[in-house]
C-alpha positions in Angstrom: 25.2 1.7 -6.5 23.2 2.3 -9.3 18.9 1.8 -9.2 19.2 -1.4 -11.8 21.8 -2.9 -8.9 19.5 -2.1 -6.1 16.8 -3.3 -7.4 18.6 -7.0 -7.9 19.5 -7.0 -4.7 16.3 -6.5 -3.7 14.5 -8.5 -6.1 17.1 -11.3 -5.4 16.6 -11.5 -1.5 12.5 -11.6 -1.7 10.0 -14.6 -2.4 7.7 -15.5 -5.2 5.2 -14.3 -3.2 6.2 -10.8 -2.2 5.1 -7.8 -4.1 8.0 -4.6 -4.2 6.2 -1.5 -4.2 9.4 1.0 -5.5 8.4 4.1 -3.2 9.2 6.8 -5.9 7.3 9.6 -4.5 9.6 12.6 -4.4 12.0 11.2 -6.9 11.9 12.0 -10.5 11.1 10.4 -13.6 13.9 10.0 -14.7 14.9 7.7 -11.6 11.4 6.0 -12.0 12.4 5.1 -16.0 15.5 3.7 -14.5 13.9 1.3 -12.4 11.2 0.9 -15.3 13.6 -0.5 -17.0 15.5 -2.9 -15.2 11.9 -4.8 -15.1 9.9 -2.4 -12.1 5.7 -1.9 -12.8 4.2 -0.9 -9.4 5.4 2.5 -8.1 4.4 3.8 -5.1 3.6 8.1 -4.1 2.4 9.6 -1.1 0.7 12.9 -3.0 -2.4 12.2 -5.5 -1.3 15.2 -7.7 2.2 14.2 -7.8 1.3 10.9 -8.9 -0.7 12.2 -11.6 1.8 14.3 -13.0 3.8 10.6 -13.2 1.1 8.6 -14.7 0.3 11.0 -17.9 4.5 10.9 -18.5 5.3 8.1 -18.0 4.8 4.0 -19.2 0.7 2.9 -18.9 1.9 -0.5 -17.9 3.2 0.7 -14.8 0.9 -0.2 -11.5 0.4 3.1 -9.2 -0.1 2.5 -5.6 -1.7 4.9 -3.2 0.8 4.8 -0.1 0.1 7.7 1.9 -2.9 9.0 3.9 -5.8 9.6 1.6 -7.9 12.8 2.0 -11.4 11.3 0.6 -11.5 15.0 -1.8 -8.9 13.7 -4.2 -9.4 10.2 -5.3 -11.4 12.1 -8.3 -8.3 12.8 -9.4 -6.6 9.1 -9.9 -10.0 7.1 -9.6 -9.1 6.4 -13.4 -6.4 4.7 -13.2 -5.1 3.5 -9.6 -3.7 -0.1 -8.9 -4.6 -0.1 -5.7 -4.6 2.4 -2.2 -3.1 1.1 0.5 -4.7 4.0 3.1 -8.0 3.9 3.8 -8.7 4.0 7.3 -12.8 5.2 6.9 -16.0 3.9 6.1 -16.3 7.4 4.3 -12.9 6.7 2.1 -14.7 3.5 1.1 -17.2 5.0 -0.3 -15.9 7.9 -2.1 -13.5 5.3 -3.9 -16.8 3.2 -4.7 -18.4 6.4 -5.7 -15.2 7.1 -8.3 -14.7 4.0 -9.3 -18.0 3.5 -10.3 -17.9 6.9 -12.8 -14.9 5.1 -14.5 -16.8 1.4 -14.2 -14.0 0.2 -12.9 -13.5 -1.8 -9.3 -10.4 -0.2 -7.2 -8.5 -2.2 -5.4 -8.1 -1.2 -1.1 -5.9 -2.1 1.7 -7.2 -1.2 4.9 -5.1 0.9 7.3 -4.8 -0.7 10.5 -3.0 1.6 13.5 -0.2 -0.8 14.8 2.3 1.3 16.3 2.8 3.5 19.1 2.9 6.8 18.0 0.1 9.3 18.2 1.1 10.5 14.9 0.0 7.3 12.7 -3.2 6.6 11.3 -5.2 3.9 10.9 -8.4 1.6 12.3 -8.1 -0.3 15.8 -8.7 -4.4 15.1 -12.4 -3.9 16.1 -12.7 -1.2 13.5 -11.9 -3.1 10.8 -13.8 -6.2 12.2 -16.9 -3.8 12.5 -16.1 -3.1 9.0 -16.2 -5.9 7.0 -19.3 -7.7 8.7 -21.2 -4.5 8.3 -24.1 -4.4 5.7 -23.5 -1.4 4.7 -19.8 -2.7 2.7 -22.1 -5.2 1.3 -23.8 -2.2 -0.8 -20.2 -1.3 -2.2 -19.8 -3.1 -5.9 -17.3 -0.8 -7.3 -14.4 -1.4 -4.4 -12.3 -4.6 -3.5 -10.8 -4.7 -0.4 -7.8 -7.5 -0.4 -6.3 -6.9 3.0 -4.5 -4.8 4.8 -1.9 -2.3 5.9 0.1 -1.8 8.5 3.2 0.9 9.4 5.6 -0.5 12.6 6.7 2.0 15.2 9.7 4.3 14.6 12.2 3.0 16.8 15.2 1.3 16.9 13.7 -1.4 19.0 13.5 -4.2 16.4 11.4 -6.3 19.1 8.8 -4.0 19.4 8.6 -3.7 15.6 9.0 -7.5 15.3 6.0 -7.8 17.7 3.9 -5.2 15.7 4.2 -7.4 12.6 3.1 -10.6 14.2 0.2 -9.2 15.8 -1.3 -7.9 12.9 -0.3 -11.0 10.7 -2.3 -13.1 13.4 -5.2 -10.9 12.9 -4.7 -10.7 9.0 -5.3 -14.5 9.2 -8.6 -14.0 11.0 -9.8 -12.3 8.0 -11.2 -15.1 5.8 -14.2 -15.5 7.8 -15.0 -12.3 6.1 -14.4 -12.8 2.6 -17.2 -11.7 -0.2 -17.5 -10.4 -3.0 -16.0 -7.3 -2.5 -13.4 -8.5 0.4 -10.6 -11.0 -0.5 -7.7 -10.7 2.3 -5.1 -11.6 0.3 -2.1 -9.1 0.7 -0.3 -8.3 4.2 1.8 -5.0 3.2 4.0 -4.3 5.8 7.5 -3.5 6.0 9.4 -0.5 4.2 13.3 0.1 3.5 14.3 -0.4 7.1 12.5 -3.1 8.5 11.3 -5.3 4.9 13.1 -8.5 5.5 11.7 -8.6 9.1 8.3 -8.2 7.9 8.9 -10.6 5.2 10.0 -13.1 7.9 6.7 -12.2 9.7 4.4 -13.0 6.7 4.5 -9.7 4.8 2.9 -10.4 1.5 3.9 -6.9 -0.3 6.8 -4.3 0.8 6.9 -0.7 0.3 10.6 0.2 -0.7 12.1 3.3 -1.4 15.9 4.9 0.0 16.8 1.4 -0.6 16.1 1.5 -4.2 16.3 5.2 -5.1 18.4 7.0 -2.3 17.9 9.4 0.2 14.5 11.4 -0.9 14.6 14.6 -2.8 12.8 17.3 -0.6 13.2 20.1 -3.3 
């Protein structure tokens, strides 16, 4: 099937209130036109310089995410022009974004990571991290940032009840979150859920999915 008839399929089988990320990173832009123009706008990539590359070629009306793990060094390089960066698992991230953001006076948009699955391998804050977080008063010093919720990657297993159970338990604390909201921190979007496992994190109260083979085929690794 072609990217246009994935993307209907996908667009047909989500809510109002979901938000497709199209997980280009890898792909090119020629693939990433193709979706441009059966009606996509936010993109997502893994590697700041490749998304770079992307945003100087291609549409300005098109929404770059941040989806992979975010060395605090680089956001320089996209600070001027970022939708919004769904990693950032440190108080340190925070503020380099802030610091960036506030060179460009613009106010970046965050997600923070939160650590839900099993593996060693995954990154992210523990619940208490991110609770310590938002109430400190040391966030409250950050005018250039806007955290709107958070982000969370399920185990990889075929065990959909484990990954079920992931999902749940960080949409119960994602609810717990309002108690915290402020200027700078409006939880608001739940991204969970990627090509495998989106309409069960949809079912669990995912606000915003991160798709990609099932839009634009197995990755290109070349």
């Amino acid at each position: 099937m072609s990217i246009k008839n994935n993307l209907n399929n996908i667009t047909s089988s989500i809510s109002e209130n979901v938000t497709l990320i199209a997980v280009s990173k890898t792909h090119p832009v020629g693939d990433i036109l193709e979706a441009y123009q059966a009606g996509q706008r936010a993109f997502g990539e893994n590697k700041i310089q490749e998304m770079v590359e992307k945003f100087d070629i291609l549409p300005k009306d098109i929404k770059w995410h941040m989806i992979g793990h975010l060395q605090s060094n680089k956001v320089k390089y996209m600070a001027h022009f970022v939708h919004l960066i769904h990693g950032v698992d440190s108080f340190k991230t925070l503020k380099e974004i802030n610091k960036q953001a506030l060179k460009h006076n613009r106010i970046i948009n965050c997600l923070l990571e939160v650590k839900i699955a099993s593996e060693e391998t995954k990154f992210g804050l523990s619940f208490a991290e991110v609770a310590q977080l938002l109430k400190s008063d040391e966030l409250k010093t950050l005018k250039n940032i806007n955290i709107l919720g958070l982000m969370g990657m399920a185990s990889f297993t075929e065990n959909t009840s484990i990954i079920r159970n992931e999902f749940k338990v960080l949409k119960v604390f994602f609810d717990s979150l309002q108690k915290y909201k402020s200027f700078n921190v409006d939880p608001s979007v739940l991204s969970m859920g990627m090509s495998g496992d989106y309409k069960m994190a949809m079912e669990e109260g995912s606000t915003m999915i991160r798709v990609g083979s099932a839009i634009f085929g197995s990755r290109n690794y070349n």
